[in-house]
Every structure is written in structure tokens, then in C-alpha cells.
C-alpha angles and dihedrals in degrees: 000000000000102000106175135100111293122200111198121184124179132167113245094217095040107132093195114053106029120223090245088079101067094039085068091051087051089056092043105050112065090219114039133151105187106195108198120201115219113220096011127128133204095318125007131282120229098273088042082047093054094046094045083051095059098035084049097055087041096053097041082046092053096041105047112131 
């Protein structure tokens, strides 16, 4: 029933949490953006740190209420 934006990030190497998560999450919620990070395991590195952290503070900017 969530029917607001959704900004989902995940790690395309990450062995713990596979990528399949947050697909479904993509299908379930009405308004996703699922960013997927290329060469990034289960958290981010410094450089994937410093790009979540813009798309982040862009995404909560363009999506205050």
C-alpha cells in the first residue's frame, strides 16, 4: 500500500544478501528505483560510500513532502 517513492541500493557481488531481494522489492513497491552497484560486496567501499551518499541526499531532497 506504500505508495511512495522507494530508493533501493544493493551491492552486485554481496554473498550475503543476494540481488534477487531487492528485485522483488522492485516488483512489490508501485515507485522503486533499485540502484545496483557494479563490483561491490555486502556494504560499500570508500568510492561506492561517497556515490550512495550523493544519490541518497539527492533522493531524500527530491522526495520531501
Amino acid at each position: 500500500k506504500y505508495g511512495n517513492n522507494v530508493l533501493v541500493m544493493h551491492c552486485n557481488q554481496d554473498p550475503i544478501v543476494g540481488l534477487g531481494y531487492s528485485e522483488k522489492i522492485e516488483k512489490t513497491y508501485k515507485n522503486v528505483c533499485l540502484e545496483v552497484f557494479q563490483g561491490e560486496g555486502h556494504g560499500f567501499s570508500p568510492k561506492g560510500t561517497r556515490i550512495m551518499t550523493e544519490m541518497v541526499y539527492e533522493f531524500v531532497k527530491n522526495n520531501i513532502v
